[in-house]
C-alpha positions as protocol buffer text, in pm:
chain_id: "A"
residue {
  index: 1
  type: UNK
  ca { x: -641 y: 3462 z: -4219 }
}
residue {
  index: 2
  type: UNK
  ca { x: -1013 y: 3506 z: -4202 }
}
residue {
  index: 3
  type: UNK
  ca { x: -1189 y: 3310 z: -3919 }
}
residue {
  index: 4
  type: UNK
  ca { x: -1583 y: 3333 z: -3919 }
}
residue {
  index: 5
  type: UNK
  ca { x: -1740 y: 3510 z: -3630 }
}
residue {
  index: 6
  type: UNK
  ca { x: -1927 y: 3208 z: -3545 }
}
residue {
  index: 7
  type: UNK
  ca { x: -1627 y: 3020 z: -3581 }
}
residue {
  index: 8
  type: UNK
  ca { x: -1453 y: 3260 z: -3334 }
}
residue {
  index: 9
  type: UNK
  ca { x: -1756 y: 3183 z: -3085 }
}
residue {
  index: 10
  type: UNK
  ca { x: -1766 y: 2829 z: -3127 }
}
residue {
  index: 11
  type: UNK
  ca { x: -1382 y: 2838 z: -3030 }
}
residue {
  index: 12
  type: UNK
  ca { x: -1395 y: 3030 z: -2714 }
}
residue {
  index: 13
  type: UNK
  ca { x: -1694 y: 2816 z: -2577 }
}
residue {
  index: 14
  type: UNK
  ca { x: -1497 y: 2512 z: -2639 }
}
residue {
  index: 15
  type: UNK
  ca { x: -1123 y: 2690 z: -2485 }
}
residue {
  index: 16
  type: UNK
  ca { x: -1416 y: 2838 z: -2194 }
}
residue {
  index: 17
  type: UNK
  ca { x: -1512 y: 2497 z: -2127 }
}
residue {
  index: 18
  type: UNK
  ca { x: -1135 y: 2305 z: -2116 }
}
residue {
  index: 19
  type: UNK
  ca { x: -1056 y: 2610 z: -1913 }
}
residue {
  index: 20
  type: UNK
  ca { x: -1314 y: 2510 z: -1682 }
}
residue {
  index: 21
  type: UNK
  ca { x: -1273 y: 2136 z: -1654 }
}
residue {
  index: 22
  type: UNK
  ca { x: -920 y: 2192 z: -1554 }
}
residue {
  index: 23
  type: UNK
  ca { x: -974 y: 2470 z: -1312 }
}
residue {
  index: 24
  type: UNK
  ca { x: -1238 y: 2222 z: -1137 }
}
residue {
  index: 25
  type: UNK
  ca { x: -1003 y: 1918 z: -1137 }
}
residue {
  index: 26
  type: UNK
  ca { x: -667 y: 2167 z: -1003 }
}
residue {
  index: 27
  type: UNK
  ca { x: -945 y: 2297 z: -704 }
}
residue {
  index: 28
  type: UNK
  ca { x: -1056 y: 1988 z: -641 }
}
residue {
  index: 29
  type: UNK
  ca { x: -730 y: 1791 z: -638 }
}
residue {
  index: 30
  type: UNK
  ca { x: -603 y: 2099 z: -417 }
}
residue {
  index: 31
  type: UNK
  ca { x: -913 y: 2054 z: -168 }
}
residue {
  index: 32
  type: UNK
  ca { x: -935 y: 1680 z: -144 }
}
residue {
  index: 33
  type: UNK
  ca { x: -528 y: 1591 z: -127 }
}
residue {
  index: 34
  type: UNK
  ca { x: -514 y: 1413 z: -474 }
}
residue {
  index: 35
  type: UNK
  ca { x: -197 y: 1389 z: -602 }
}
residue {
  index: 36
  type: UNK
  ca { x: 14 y: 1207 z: -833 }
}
residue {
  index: 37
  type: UNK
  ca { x: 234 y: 950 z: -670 }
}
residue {
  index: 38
  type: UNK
  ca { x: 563 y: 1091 z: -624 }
}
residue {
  index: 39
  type: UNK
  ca { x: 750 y: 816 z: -347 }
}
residue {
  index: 40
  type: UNK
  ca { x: 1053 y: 790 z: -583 }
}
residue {
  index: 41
  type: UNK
  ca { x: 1246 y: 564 z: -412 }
}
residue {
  index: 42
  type: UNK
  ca { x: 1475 y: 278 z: -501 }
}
residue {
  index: 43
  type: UNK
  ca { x: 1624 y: -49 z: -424 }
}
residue {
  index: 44
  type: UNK
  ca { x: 1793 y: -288 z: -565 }
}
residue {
  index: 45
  type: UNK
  ca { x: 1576 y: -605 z: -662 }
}
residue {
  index: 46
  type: UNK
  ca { x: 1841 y: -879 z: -654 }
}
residue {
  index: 47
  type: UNK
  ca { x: 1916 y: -758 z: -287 }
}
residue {
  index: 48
  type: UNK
  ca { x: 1617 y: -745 z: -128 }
}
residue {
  index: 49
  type: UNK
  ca { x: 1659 y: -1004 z: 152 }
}
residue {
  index: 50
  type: UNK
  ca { x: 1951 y: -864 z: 212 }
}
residue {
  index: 51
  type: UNK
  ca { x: 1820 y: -492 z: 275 }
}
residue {
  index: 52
  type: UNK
  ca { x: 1725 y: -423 z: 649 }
}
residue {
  index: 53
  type: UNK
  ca { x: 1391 y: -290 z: 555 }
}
residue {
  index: 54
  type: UNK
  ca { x: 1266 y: -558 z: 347 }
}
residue {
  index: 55
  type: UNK
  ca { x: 1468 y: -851 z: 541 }
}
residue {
  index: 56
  type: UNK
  ca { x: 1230 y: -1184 z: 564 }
}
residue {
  index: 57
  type: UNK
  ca { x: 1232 y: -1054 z: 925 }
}
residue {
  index: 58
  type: UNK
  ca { x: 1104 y: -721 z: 871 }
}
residue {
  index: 59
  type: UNK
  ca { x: 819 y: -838 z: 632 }
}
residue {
  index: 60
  type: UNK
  ca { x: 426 y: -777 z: 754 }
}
residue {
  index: 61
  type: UNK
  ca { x: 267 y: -540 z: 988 }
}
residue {
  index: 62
  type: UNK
  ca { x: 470 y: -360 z: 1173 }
}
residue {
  index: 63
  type: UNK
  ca { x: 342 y: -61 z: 1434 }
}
residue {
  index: 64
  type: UNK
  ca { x: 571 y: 239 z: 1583 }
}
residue {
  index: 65
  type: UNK
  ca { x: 582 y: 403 z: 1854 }
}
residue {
  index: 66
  type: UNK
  ca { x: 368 y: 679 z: 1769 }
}
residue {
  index: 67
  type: UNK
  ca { x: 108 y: 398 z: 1662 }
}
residue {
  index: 68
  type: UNK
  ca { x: 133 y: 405 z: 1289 }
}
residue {
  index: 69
  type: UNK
  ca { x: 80 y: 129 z: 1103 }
}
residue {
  index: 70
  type: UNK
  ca { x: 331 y: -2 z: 833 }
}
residue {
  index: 71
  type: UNK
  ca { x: 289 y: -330 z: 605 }
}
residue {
  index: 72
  type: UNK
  ca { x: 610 y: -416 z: 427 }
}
residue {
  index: 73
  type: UNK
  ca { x: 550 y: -685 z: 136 }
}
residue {
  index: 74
  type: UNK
  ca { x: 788 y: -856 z: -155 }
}
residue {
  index: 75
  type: UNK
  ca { x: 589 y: -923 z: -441 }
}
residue {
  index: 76
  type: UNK
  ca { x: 787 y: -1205 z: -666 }
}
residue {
  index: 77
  type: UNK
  ca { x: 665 y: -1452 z: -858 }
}
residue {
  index: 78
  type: UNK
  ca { x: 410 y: -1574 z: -817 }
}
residue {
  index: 79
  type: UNK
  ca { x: 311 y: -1475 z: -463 }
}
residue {
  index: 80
  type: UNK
  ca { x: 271 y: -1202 z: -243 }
}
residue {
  index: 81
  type: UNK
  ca { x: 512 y: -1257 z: 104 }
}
residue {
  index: 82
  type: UNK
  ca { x: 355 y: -1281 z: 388 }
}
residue {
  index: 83
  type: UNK
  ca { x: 95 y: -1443 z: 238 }
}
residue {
  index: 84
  type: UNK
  ca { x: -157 y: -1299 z: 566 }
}
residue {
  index: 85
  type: UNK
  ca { x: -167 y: -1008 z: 746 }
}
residue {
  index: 86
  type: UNK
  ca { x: -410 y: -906 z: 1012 }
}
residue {
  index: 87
  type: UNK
  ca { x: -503 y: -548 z: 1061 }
}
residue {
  index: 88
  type: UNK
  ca { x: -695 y: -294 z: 1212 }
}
residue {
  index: 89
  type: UNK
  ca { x: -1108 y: -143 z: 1061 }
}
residue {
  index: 90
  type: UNK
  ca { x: -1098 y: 214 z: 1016 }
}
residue {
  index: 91
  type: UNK
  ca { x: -691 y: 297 z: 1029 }
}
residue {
  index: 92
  type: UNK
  ca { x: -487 y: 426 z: 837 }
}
residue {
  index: 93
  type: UNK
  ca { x: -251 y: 198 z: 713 }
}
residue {
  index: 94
  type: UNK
  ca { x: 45 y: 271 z: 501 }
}
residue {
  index: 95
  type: UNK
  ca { x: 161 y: -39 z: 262 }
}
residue {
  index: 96
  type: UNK
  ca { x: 509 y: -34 z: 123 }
}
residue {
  index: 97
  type: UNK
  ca { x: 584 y: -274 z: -175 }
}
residue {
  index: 98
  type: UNK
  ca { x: 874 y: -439 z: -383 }
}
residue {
  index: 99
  type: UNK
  ca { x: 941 y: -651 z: -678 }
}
residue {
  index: 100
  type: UNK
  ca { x: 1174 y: -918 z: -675 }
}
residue {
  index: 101
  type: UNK
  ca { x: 1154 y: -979 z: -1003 }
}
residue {
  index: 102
  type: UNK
  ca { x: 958 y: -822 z: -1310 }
}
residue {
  index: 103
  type: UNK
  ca { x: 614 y: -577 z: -1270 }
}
residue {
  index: 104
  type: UNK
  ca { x: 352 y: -649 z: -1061 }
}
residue {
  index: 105
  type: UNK
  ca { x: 52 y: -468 z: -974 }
}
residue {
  index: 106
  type: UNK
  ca { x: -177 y: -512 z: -617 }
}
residue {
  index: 107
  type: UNK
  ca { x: -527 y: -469 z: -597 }
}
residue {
  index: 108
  type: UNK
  ca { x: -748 y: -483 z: -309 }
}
residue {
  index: 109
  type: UNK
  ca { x: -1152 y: -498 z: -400 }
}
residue {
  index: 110
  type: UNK
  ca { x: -1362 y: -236 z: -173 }
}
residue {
  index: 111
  type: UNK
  ca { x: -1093 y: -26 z: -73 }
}
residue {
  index: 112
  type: UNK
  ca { x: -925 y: 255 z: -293 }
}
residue {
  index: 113
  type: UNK
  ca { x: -560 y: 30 z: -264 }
}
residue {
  index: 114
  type: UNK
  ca { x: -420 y: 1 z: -602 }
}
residue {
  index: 115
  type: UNK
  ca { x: -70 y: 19 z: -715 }
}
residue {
  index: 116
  type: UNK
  ca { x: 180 y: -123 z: -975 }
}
residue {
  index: 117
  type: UNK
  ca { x: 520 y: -264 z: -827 }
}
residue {
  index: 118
  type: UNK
  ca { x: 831 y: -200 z: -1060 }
}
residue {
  index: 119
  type: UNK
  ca { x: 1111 y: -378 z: -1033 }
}
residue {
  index: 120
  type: UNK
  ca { x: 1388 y: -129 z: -887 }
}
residue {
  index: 121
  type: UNK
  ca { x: 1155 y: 85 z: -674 }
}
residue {
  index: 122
  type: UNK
  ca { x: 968 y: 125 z: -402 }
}
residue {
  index: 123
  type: UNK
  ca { x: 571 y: 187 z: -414 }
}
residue {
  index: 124
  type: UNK
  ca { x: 427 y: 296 z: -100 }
}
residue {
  index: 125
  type: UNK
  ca { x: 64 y: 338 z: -92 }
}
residue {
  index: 126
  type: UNK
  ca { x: -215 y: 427 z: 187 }
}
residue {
  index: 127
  type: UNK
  ca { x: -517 y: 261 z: 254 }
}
residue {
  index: 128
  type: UNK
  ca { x: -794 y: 229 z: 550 }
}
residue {
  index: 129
  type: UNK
  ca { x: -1043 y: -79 z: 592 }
}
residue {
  index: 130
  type: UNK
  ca { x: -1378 y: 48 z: 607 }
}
residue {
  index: 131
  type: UNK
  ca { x: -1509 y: -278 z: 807 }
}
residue {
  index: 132
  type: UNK
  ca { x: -1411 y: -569 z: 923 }
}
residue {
  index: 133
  type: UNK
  ca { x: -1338 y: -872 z: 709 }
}
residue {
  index: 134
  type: UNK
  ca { x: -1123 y: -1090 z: 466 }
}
residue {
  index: 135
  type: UNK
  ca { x: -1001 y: -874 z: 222 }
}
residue {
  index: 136
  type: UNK
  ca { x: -806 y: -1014 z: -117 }
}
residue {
  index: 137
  type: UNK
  ca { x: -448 y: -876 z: -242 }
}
residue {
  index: 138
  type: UNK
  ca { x: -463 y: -966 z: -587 }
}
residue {
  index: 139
  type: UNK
  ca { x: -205 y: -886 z: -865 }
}
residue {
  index: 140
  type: UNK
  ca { x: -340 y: -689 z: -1143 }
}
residue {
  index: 141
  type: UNK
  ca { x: -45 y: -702 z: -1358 }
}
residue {
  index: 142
  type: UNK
  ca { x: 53 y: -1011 z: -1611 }
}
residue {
  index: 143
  type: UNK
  ca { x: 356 y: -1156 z: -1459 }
}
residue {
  index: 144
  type: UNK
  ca { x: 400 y: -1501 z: -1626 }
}
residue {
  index: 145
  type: UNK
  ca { x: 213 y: -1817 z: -1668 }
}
residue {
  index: 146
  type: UNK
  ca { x: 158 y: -1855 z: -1222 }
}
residue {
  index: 147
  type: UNK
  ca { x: -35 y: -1487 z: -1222 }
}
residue {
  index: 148
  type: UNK
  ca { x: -350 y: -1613 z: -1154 }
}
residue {
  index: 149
  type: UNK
  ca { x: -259 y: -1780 z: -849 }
}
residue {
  index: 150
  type: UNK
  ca { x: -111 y: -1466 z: -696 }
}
residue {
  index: 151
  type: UNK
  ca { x: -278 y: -1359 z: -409 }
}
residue {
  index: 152
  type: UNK
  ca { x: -253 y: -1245 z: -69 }
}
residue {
  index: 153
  type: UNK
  ca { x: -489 y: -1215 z: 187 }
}
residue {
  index: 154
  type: UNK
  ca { x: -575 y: -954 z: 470 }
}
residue {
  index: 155
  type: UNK
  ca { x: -785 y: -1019 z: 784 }
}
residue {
  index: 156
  type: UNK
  ca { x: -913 y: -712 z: 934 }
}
residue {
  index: 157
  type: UNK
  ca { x: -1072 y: -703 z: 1290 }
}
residue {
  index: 158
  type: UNK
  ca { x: -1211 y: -425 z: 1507 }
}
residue {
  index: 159
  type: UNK
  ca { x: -1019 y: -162 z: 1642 }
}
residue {
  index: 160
  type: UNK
  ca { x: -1079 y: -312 z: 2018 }
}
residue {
  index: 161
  type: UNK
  ca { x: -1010 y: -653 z: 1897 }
}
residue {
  index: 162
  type: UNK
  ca { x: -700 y: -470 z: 1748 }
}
residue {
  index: 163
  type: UNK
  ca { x: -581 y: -338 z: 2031 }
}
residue {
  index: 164
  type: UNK
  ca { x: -627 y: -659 z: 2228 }
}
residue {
  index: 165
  type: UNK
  ca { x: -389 y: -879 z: 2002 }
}
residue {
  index: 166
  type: UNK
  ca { x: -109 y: -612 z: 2044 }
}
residue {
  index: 167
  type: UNK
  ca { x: -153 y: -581 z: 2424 }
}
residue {
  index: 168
  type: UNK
  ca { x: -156 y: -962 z: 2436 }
}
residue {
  index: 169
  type: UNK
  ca { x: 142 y: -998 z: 2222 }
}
residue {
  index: 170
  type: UNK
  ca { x: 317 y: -748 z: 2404 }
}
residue {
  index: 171
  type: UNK
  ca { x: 230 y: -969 z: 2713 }
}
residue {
  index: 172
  type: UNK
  ca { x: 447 y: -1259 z: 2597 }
}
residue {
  index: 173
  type: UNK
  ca { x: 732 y: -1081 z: 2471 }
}
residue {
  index: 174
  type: UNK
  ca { x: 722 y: -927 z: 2822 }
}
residue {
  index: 175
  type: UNK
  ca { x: 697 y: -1312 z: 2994 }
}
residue {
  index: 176
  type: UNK
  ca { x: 998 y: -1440 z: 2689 }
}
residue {
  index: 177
  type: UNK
  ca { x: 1222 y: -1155 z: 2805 }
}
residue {
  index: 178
  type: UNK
  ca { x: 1173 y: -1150 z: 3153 }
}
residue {
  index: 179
  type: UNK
  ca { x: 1277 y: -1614 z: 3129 }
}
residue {
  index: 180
  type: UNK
  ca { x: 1533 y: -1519 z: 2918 }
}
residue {
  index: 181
  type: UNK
  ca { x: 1706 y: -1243 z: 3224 }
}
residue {
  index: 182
  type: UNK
  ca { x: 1646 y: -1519 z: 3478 }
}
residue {
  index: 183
  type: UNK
  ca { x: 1814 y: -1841 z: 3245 }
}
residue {
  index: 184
  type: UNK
  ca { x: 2081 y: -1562 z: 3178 }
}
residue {
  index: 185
  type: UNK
  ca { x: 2122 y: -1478 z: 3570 }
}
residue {
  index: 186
  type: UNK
  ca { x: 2164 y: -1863 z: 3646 }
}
């Protein structure tokens, strides 16, 4: 088979410049962190409430020990549950998501936070709050005739004020334990 020299040219620019493209997208996905999302983790959907993780209980913002921040939230429809959360400006914050139901999807405007929520698994996702201020948790996947009126919203204050809630809450769980010893004692 006879290929024409300019033919030949033409083709190596083009395989130069795919070459390229990709080796610019593998250096800069290797630089920056980007990945594909690869949390592979399942549940069953009809036993959500009855999982420890995901237990009505368990739902919101939770914070460990170490400080890291960790909102668990059921998407069903045709609501998000809890239906507000308050959290920190600049944090990392790491959500963790599951369906009740059919596919969902959650989008937050003005941050990068955008994931779909399959029935079965587990989508875990994390985000940071530039600034302070309401911030909506919208579903971006058609779920049924209700899917425009699922939302969620997040509140999110300044570190300090942060920082003062917890140590304030921590306060009165201190003052509720500490009546509960004494009525116990009597």
């Amino acid at each position: 088979m006879h290929i024409d020299p300019l033919e030949k040219k033409w083709i190596q620019i083009s395989l130069g410049m795919v070459s390229l493209f990709m080796g610019i997208i593998m250096i800069d996905a290797l630089f920056h962190g980007v990945n594909a999302p690869s949390n592979v983790e399942t549940i069953d959907s009809r036993k959500i409430h009855l999982s420890e993780e995901f237990a009505e209980e368990n739902l919101g913002v939770q914070v460990a020990e170490n400080g890291d921040i960790t909102v668990r939230m059921v998407a069903g429809r045709y609501a998000f549950f809890p239906k507000h959360i308050t959290l920190p400006a600049e944090t990392k914050v790491t959500f963790r998501w599951v369906s009740m139901d059919v596919l969902h999807g959650v989008h937050m405007p003005m941050t990068n936070m955008s994931t779909m929520i399959v029935p079965g698994y587990v989508s875990q996702i994390e985000s940071s709050f530039p600034r302070p201020g309401e911030y909506p948790m919208l579903c971006n996947e058609y779920c049924g005739l209700g899917h425009d009126h699922m939302w969620s919203k997040a509140l999110v204050i300044e570190k300090e004020e942060w920082e003062a809630m917890r140590a304030k809450q921590a306060a009165a769980l201190n003052i509720t334990a500490t009546a509960d010893e004494e009525s116990n004692n009597e």
